[in-house]
mmCIF file of the N, C-alpha and C atoms, coordinates in Angstrom:
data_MODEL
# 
_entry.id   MODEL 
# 
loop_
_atom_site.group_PDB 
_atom_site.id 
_atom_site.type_symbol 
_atom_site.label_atom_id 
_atom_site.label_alt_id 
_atom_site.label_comp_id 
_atom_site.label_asym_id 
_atom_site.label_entity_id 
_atom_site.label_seq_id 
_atom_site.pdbx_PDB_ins_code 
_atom_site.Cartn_x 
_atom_site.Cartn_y 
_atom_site.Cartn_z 
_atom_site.occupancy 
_atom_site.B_iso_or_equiv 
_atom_site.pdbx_formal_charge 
_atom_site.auth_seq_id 
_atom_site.auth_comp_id 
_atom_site.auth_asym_id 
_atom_site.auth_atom_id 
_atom_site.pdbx_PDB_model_num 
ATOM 1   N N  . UNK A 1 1  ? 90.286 96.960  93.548  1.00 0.00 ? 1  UNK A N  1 
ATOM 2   C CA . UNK A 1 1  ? 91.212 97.461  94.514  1.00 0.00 ? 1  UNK A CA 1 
ATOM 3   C C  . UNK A 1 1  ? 90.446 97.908  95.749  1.00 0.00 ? 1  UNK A C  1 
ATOM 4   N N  . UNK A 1 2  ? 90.921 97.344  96.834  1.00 0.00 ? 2  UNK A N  1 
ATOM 5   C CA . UNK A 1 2  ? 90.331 98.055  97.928  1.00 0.00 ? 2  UNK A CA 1 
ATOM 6   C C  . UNK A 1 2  ? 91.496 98.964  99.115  1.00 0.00 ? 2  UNK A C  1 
ATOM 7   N N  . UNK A 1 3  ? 90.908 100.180 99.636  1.00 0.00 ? 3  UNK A N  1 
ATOM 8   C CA . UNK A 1 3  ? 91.422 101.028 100.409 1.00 0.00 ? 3  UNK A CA 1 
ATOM 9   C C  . UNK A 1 3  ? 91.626 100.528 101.906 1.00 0.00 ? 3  UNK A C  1 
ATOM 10  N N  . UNK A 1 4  ? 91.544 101.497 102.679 1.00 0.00 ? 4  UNK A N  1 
ATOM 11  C CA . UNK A 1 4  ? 92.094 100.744 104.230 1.00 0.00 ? 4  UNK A CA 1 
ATOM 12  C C  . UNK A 1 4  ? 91.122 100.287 105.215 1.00 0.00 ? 4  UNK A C  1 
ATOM 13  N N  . UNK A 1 5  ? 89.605 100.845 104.356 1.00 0.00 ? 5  UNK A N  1 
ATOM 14  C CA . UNK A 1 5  ? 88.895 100.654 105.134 1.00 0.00 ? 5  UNK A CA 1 
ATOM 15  C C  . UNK A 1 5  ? 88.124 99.173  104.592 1.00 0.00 ? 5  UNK A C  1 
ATOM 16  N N  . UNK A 1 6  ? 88.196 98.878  103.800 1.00 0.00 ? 6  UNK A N  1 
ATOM 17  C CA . UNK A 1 6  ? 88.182 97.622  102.860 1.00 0.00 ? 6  UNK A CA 1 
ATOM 18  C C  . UNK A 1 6  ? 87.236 97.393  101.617 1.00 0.00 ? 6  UNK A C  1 
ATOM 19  N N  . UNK A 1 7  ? 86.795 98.803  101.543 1.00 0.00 ? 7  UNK A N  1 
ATOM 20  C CA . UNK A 1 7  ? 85.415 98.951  100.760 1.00 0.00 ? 7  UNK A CA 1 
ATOM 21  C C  . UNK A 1 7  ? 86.699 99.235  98.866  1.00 0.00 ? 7  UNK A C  1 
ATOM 22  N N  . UNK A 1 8  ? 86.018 98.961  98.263  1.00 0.00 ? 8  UNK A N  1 
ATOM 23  C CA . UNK A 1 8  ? 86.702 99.287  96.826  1.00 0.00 ? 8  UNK A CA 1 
ATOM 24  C C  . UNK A 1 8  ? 86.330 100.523 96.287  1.00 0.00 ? 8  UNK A C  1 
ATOM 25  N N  . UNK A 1 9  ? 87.558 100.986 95.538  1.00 0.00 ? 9  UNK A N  1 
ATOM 26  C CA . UNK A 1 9  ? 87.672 102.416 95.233  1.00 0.00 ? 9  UNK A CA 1 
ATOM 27  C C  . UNK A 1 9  ? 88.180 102.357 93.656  1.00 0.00 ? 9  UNK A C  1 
ATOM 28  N N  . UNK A 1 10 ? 87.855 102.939 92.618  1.00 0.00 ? 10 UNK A N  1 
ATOM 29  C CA . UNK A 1 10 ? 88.312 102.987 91.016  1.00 0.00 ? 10 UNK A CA 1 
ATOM 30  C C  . UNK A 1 10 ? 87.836 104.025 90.332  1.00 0.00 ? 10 UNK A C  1 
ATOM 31  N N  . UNK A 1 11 ? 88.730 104.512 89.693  1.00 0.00 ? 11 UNK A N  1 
ATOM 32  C CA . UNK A 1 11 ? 88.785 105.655 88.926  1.00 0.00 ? 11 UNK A CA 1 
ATOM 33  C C  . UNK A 1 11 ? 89.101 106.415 89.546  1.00 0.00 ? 11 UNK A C  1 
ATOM 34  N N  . UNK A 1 12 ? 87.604 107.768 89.345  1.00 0.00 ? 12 UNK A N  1 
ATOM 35  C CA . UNK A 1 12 ? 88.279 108.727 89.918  1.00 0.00 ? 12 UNK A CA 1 
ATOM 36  C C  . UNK A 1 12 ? 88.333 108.762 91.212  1.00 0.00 ? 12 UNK A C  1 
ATOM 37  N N  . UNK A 1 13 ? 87.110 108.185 91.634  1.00 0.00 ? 13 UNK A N  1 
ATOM 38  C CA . UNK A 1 13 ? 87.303 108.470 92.892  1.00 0.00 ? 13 UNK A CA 1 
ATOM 39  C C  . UNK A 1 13 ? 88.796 107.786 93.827  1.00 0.00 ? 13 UNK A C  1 
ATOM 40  N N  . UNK A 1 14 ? 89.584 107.110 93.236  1.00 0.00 ? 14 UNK A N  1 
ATOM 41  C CA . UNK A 1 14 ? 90.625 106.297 93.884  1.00 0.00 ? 14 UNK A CA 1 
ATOM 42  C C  . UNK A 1 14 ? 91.499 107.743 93.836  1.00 0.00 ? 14 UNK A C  1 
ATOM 43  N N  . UNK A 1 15 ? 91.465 108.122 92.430  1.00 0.00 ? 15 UNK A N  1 
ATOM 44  C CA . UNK A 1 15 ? 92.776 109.337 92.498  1.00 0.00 ? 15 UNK A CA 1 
ATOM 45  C C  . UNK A 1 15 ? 92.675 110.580 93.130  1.00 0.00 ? 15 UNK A C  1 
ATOM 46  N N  . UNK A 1 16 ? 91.163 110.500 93.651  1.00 0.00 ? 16 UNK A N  1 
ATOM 47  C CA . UNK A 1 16 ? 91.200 111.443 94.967  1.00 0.00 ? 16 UNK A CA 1 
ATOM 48  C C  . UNK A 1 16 ? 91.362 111.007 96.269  1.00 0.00 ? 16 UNK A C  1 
ATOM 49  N N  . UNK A 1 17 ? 90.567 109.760 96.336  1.00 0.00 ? 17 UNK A N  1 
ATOM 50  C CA . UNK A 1 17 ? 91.538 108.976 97.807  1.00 0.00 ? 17 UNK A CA 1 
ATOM 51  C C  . UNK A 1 17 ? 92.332 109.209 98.134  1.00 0.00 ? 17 UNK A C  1 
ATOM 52  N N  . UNK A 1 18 ? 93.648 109.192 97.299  1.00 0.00 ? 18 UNK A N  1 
ATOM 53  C CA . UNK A 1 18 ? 95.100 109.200 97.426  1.00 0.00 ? 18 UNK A CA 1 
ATOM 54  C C  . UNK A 1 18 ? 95.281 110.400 97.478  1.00 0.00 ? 18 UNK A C  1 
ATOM 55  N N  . UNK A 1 19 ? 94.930 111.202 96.954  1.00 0.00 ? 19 UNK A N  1 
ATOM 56  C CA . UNK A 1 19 ? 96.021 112.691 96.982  1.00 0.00 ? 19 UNK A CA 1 
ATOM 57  C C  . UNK A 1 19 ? 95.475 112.970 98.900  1.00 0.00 ? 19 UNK A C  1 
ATOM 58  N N  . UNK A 1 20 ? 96.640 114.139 98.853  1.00 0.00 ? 20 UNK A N  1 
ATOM 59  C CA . UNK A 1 20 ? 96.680 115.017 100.446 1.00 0.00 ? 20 UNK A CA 1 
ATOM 60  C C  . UNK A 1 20 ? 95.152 115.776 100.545 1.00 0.00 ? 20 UNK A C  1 
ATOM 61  N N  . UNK A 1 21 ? 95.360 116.056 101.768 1.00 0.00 ? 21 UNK A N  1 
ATOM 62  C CA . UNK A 1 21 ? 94.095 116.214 102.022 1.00 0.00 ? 21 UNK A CA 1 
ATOM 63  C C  . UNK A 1 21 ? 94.028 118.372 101.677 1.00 0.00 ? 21 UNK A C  1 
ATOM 64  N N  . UNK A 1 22 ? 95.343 118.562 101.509 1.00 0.00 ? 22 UNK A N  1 
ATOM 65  C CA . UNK A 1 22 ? 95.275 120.367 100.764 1.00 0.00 ? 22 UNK A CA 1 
ATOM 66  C C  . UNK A 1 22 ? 95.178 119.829 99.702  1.00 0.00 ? 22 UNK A C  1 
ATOM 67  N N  . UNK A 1 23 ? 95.588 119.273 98.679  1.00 0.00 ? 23 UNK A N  1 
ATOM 68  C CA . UNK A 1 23 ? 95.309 118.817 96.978  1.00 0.00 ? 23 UNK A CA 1 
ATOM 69  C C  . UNK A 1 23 ? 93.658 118.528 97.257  1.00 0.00 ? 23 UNK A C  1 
ATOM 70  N N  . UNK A 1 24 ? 93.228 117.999 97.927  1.00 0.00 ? 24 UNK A N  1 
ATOM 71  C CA . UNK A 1 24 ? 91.405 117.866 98.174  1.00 0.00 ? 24 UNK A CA 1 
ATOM 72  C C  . UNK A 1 24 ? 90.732 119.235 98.510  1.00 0.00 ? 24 UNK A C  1 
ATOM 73  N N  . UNK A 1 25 ? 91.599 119.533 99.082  1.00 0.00 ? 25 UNK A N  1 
ATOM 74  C CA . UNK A 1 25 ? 90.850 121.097 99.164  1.00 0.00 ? 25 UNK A CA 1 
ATOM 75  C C  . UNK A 1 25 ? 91.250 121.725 97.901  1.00 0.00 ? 25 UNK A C  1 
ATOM 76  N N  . UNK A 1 26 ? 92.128 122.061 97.495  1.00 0.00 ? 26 UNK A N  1 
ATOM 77  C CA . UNK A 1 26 ? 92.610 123.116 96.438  1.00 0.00 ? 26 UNK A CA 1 
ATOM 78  C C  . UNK A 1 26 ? 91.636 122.336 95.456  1.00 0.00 ? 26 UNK A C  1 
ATOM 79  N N  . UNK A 1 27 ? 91.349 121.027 95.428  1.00 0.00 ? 27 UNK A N  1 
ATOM 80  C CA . UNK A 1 27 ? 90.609 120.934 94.371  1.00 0.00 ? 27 UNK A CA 1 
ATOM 81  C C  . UNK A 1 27 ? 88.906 121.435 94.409  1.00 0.00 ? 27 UNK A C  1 
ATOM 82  N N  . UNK A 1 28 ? 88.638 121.675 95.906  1.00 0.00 ? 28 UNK A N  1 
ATOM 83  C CA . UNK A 1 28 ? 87.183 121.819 95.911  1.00 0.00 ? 28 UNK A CA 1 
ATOM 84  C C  . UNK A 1 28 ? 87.122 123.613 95.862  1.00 0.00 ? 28 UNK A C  1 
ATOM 85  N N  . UNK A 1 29 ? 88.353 124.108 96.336  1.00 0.00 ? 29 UNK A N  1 
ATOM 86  C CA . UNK A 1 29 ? 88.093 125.616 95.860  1.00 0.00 ? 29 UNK A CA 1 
ATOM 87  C C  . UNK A 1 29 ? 88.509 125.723 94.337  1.00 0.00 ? 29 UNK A C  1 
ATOM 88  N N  . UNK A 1 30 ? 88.811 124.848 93.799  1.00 0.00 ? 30 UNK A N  1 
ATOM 89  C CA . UNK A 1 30 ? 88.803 124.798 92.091  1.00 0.00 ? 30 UNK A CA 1 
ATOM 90  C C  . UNK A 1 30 ? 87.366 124.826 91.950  1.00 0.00 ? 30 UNK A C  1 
ATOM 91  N N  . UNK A 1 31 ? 86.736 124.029 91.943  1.00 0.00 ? 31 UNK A N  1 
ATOM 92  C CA . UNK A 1 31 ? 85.384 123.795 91.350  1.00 0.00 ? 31 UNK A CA 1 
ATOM 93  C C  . UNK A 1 31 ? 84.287 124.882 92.044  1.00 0.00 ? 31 UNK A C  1 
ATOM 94  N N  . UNK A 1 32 ? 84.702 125.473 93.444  1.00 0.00 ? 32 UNK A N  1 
ATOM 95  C CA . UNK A 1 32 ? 83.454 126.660 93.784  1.00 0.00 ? 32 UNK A CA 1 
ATOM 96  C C  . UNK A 1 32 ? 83.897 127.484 92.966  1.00 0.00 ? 32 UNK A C  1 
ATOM 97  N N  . UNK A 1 33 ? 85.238 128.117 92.688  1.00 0.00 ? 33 UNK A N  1 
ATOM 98  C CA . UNK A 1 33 ? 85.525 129.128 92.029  1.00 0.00 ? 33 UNK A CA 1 
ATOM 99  C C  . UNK A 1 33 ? 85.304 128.908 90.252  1.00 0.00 ? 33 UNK A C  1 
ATOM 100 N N  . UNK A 1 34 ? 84.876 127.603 90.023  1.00 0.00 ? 34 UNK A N  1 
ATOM 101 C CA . UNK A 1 34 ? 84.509 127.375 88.377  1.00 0.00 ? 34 UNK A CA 1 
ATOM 102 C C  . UNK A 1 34 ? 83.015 127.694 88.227  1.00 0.00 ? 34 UNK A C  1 
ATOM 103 N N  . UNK A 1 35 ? 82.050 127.437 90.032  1.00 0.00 ? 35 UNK A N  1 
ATOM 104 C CA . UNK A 1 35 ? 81.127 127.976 89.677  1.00 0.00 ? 35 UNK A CA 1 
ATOM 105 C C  . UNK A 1 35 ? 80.479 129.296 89.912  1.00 0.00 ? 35 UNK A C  1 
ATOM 106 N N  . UNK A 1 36 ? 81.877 130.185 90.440  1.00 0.00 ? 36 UNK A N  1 
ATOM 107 C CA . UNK A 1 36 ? 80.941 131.441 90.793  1.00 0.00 ? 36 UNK A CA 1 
ATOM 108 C C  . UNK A 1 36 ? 81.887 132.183 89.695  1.00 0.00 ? 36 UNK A C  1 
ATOM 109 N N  . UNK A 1 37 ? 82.832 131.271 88.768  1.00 0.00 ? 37 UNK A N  1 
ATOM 110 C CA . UNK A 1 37 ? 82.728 132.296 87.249  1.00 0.00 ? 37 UNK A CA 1 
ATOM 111 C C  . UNK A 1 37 ? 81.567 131.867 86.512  1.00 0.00 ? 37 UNK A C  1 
ATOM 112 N N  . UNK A 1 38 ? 81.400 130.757 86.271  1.00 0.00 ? 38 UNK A N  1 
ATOM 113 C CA . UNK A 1 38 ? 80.079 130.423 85.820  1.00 0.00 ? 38 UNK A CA 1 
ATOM 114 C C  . UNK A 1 38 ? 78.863 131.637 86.054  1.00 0.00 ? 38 UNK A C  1 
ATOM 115 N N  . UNK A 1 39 ? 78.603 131.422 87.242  1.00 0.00 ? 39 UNK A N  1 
ATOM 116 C CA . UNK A 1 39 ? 77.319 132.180 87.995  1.00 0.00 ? 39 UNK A CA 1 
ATOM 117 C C  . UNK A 1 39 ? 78.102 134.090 87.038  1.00 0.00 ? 39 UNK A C  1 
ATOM 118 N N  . UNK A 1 40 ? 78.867 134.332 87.600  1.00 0.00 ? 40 UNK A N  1 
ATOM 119 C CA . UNK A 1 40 ? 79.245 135.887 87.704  1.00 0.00 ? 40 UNK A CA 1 
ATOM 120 C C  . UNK A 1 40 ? 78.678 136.082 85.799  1.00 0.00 ? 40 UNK A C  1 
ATOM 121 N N  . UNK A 1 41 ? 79.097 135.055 84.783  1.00 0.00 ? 41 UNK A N  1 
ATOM 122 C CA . UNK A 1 41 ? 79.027 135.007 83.556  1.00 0.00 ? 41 UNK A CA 1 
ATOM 123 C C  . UNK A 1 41 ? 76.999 135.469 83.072  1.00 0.00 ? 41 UNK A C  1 
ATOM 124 N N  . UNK A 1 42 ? 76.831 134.384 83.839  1.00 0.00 ? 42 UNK A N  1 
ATOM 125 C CA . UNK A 1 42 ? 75.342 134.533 83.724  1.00 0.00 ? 42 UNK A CA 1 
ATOM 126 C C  . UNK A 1 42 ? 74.611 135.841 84.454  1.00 0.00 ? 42 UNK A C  1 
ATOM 127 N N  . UNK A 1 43 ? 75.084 136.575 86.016  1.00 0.00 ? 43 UNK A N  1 
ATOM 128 C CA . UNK A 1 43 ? 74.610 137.677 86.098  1.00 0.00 ? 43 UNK A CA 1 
ATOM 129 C C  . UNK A 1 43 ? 75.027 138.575 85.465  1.00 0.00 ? 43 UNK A C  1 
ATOM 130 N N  . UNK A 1 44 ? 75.873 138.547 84.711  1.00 0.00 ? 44 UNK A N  1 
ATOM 131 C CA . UNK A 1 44 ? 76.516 139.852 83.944  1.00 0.00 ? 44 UNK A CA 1 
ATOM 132 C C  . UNK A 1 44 ? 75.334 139.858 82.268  1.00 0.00 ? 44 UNK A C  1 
ATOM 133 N N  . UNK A 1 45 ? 75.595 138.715 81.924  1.00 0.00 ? 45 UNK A N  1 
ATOM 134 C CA . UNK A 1 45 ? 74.328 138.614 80.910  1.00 0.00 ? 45 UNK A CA 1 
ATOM 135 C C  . UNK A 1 45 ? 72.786 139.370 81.302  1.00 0.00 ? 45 UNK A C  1 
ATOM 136 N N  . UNK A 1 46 ? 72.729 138.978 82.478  1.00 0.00 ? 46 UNK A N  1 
ATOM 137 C CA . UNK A 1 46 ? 71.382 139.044 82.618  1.00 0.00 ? 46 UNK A CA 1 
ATOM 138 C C  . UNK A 1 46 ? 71.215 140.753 82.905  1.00 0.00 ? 46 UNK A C  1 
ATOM 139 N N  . UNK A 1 47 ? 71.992 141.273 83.247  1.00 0.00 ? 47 UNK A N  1 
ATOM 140 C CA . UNK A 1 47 ? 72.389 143.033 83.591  1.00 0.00 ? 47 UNK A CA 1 
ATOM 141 C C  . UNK A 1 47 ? 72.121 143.636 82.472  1.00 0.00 ? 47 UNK A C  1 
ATOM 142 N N  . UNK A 1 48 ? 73.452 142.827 81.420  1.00 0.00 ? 48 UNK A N  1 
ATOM 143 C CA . UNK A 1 48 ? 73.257 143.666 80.197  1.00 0.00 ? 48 UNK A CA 1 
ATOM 144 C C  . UNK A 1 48 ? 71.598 143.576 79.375  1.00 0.00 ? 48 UNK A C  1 
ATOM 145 N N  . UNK A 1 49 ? 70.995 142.300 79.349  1.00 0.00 ? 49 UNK A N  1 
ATOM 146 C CA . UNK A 1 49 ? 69.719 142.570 79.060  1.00 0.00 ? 49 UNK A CA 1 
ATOM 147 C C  . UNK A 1 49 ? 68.979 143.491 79.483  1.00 0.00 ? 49 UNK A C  1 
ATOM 148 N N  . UNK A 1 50 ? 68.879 143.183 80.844  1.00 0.00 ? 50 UNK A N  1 
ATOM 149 C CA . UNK A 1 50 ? 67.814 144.477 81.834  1.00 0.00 ? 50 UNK A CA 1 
ATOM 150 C C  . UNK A 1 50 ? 68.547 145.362 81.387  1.00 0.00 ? 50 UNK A C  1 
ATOM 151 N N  . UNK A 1 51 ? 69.821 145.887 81.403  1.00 0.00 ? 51 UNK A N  1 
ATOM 152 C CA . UNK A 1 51 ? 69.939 147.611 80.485  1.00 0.00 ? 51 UNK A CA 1 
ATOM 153 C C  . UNK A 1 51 ? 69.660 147.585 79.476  1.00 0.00 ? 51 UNK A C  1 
ATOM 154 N N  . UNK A 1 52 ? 69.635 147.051 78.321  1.00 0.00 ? 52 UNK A N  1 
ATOM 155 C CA . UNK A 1 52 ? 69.406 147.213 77.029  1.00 0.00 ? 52 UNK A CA 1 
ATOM 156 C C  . UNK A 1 52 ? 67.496 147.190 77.354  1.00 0.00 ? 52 UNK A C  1 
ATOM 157 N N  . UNK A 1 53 ? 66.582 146.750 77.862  1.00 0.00 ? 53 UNK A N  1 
ATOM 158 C CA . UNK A 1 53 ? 65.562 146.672 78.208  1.00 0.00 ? 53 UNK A CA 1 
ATOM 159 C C  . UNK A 1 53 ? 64.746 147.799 78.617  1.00 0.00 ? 53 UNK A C  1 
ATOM 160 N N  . UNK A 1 54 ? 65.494 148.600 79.851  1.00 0.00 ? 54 UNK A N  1 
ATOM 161 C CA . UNK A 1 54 ? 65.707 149.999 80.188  1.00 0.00 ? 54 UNK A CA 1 
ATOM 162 C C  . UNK A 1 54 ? 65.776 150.778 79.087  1.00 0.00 ? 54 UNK A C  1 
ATOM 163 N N  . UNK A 1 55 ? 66.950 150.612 78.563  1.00 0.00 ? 55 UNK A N  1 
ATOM 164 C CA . UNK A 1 55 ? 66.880 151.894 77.449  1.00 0.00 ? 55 UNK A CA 1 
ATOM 165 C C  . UNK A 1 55 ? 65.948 151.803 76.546  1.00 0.00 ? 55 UNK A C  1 
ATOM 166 N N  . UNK A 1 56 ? 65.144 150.708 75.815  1.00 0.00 ? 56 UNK A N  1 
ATOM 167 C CA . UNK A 1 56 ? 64.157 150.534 75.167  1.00 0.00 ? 56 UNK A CA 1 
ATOM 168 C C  . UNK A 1 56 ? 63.035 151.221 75.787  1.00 0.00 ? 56 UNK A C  1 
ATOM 169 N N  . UNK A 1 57 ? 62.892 151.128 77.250  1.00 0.00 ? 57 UNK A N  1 
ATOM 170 C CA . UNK A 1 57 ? 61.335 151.706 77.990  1.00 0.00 ? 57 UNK A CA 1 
ATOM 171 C C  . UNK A 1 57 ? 61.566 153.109 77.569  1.00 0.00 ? 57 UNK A C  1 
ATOM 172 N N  . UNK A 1 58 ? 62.793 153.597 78.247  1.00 0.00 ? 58 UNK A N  1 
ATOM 173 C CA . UNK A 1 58 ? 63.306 154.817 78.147  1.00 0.00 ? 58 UNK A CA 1 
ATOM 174 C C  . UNK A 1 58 ? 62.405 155.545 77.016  1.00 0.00 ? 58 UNK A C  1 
ATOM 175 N N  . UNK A 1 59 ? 63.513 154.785 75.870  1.00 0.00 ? 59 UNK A N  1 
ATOM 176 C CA . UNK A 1 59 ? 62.829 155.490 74.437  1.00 0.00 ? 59 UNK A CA 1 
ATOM 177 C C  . UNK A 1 59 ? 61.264 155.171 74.479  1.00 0.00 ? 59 UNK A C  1 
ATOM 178 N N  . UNK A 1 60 ? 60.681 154.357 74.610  1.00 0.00 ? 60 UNK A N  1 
ATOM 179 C CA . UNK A 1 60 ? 59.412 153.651 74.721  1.00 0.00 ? 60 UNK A CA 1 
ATOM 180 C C  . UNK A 1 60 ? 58.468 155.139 75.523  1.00 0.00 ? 60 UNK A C  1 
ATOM 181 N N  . UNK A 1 61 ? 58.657 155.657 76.437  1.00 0.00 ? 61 UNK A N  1 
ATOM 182 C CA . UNK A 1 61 ? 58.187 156.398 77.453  1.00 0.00 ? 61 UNK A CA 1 
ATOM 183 C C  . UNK A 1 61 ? 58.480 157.747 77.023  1.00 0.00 ? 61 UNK A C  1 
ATOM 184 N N  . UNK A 1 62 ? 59.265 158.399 76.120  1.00 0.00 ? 62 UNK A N  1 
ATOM 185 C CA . UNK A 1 62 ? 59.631 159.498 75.350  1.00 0.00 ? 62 UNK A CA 1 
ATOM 186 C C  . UNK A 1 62 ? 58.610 159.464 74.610  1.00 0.00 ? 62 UNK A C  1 
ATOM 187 N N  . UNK A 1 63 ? 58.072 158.181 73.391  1.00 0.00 ? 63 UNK A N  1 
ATOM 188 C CA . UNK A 1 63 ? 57.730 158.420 72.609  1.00 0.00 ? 63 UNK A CA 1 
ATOM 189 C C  . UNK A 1 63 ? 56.371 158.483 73.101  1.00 0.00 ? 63 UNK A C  1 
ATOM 190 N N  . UNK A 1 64 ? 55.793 157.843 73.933  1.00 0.00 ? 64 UNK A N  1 
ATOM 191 C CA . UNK A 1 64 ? 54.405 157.753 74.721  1.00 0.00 ? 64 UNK A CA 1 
ATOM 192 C C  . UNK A 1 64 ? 53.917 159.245 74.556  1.00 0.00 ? 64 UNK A C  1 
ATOM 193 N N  . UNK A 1 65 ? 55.146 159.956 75.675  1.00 0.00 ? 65 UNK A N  1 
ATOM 194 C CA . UNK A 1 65 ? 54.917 161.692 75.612  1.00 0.00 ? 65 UNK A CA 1 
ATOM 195 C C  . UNK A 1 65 ? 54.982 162.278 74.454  1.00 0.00 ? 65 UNK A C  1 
ATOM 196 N N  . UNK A 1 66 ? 55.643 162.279 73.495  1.00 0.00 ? 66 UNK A N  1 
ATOM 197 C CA . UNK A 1 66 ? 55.417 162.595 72.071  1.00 0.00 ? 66 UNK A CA 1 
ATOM 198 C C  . UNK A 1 66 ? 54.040 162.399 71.775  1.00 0.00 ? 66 UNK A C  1 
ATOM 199 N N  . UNK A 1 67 ? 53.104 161.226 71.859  1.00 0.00 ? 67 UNK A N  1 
ATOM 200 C CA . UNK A 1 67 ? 51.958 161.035 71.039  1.00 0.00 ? 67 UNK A CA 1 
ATOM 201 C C  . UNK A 1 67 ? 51.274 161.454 71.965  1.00 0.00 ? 67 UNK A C  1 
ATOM 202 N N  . UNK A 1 68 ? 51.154 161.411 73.182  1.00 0.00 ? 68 UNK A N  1 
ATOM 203 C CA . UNK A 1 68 ? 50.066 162.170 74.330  1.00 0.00 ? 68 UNK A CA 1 
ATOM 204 C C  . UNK A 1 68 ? 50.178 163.934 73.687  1.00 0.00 ? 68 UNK A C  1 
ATOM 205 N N  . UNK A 1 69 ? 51.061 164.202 73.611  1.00 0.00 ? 69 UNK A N  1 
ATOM 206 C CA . UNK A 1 69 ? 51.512 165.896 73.431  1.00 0.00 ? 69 UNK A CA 1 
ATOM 207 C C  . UNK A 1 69 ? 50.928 166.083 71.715  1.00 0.00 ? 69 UNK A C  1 
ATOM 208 N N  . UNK A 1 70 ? 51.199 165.066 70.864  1.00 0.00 ? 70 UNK A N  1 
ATOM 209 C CA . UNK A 1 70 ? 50.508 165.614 70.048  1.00 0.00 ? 70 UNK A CA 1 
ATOM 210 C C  . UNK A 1 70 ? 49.073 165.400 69.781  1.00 0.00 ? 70 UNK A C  1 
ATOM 211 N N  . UNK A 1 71 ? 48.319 164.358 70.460  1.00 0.00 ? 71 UNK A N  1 
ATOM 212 C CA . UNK A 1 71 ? 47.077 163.906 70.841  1.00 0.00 ? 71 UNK A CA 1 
ATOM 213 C C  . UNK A 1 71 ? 46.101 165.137 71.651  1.00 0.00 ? 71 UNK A C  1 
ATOM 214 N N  . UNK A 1 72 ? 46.873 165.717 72.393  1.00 0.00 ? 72 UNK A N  1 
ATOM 215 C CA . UNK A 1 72 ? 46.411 166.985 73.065  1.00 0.00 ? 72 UNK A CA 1 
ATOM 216 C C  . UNK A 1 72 ? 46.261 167.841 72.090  1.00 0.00 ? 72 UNK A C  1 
ATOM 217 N N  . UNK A 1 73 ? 47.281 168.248 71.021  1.00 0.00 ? 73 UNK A N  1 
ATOM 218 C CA . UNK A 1 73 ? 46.870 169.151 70.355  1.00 0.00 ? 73 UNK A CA 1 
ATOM 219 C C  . UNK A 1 73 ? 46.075 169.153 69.402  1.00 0.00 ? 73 UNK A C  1 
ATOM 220 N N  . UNK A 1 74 ? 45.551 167.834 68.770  1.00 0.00 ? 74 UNK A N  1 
ATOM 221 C CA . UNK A 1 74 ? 44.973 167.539 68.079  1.00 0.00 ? 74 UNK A CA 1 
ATOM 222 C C  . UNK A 1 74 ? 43.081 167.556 68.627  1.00 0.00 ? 74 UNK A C  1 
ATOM 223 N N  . UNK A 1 75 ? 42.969 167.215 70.142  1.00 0.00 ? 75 UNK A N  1 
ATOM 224 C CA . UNK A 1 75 ? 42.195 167.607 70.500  1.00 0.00 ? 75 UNK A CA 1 
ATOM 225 C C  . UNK A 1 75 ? 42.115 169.266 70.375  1.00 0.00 ? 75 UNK A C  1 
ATOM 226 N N  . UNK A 1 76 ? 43.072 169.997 70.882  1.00 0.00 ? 76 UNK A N  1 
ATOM 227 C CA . UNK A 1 76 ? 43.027 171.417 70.997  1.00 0.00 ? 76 UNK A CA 1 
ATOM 228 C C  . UNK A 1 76 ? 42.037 171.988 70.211  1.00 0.00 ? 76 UNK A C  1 
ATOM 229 N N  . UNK A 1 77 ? 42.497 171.511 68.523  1.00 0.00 ? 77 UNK A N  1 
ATOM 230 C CA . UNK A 1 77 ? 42.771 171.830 66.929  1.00 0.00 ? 77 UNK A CA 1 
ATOM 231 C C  . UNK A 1 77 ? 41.108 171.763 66.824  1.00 0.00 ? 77 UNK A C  1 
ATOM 232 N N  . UNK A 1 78 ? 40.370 170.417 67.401  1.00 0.00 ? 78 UNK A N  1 
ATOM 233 C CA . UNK A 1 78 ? 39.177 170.542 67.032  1.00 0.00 ? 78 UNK A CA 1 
ATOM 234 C C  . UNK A 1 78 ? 38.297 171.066 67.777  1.00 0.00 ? 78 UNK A C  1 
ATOM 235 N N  . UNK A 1 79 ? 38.460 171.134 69.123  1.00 0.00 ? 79 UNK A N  1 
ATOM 236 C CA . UNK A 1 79 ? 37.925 172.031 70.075  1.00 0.00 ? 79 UNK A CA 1 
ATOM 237 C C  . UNK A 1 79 ? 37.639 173.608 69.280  1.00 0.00 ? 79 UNK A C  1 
ATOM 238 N N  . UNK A 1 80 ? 38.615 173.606 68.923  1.00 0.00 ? 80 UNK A N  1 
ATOM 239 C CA . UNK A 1 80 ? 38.856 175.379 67.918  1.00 0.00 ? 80 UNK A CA 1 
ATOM 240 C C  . UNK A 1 80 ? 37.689 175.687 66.796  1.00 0.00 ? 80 UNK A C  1 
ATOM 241 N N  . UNK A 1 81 ? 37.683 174.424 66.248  1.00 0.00 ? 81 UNK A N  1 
ATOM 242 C CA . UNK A 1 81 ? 36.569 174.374 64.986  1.00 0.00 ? 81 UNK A CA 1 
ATOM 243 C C  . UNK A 1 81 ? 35.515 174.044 65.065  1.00 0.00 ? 81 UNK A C  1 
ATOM 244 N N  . UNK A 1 82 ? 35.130 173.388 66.198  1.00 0.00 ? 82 UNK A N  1 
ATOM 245 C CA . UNK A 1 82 ? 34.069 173.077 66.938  1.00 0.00 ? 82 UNK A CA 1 
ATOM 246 C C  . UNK A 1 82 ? 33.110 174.247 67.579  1.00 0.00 ? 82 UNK A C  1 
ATOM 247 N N  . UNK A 1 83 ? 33.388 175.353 68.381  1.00 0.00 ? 83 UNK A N  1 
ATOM 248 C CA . UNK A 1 83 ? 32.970 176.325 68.709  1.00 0.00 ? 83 UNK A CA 1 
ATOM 249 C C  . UNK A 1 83 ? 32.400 177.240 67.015  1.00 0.00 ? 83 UNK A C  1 
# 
């Protein structure tokens, strides 16, 4: 089948030929908006990692100070018995 300009057109691309030229648009803000749910899907993933990541340092950095604090005293302890 060929179009008006005489070049041949089939499948899909014919059944976009034909439609109006707002059905061509509504269809191309279909597909940006399929990819910025797409996209929004994947930064939201990637958030919740980096927080769950965070809260791991979090605890991670508590416990650091825990073993520095008791590392100090343990120095203290022998400093004491040492003299």
């Amino acid at each position: 089948m060929t179009n008006e300009t005489g070049t041949a057109t089939t499948g899909r691309r014919r059944w976009l030929a034909d439609r109006r030229v707002g059905t061509k648009i509504m269809v191309a803000v279909g597909v940006v908006t399929l990819f910025g749910m797409g996209d929004g899907l994947f930064a939201m993933d990637d958030y919740l990692l980096a927080s769950s990541t965070a809260e791991g340092a979090t605890e991670t950095s508590q416990t650091a100070a825990q073993l520095a604090d008791t590392a100090a005293e343990l120095q203290a302890t022998v400093a004491a018995y040492q003299v």
